[in-house]
N, C-alpha and C positions, 0 to 999 in steps of 0.2 A: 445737767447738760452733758452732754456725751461729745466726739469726737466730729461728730457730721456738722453740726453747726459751730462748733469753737472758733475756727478759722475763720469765720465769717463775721464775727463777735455779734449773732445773734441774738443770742442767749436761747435758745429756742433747743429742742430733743430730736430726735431725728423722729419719731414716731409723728411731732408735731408737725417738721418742714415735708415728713410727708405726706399730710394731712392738707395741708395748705398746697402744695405742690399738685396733688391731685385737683382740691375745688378747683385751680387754675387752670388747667390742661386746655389746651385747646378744643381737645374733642367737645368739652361741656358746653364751648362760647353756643348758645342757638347760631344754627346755623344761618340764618339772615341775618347777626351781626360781625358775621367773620366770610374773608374771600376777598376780591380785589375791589378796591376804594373805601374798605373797612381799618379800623386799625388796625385787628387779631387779623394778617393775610394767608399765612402759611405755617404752616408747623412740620417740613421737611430740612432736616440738615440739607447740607450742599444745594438747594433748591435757588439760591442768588445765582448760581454758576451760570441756572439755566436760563433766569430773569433777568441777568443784567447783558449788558454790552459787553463785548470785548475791552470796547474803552472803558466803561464801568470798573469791569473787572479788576482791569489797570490799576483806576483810580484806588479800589482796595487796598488788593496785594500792595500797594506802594503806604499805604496807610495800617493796615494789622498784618501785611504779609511775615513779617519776623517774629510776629508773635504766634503765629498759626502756623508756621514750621517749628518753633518751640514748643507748642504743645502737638507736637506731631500730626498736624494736617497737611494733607500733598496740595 
């Protein structure tokens, strides 16, 4: 086991998690089970920003907001 998965304590290689990472991709889900009132909705970063409310938003930022300027999200 290498470095990419240690930290995770998957025990898994990185060739492996990216083997798996890929079968999962959203692009793969058929398209008729992914889109809105699906589980798989979206597969864009920032893409809440656009979907939620302001008060939404709120409720976030007030809930992961310190951890997403820690890992340096604006």
């Amino acid at each position: 086991m290498d470095a990419a998965g240690g930290w995770l304590g998957l025990g898994r290689s990185s060739e492996e998690i990216a083997e798996v990472t890929d079968a999962l991709a959203f692009e793969r889900i058929d398209a008729a089970d992914r889109g809105r009132g699906q589980f798989a909705r979206a597969a864009t970063p920032g893409l809440w920003r656009r979907n939620l409310s302001p008060e939404e938003q709120g409720v976030v930022a007030g809930i992961i907001g310190a951890k997403l300027d820690e890992l340096g999200y604006s």
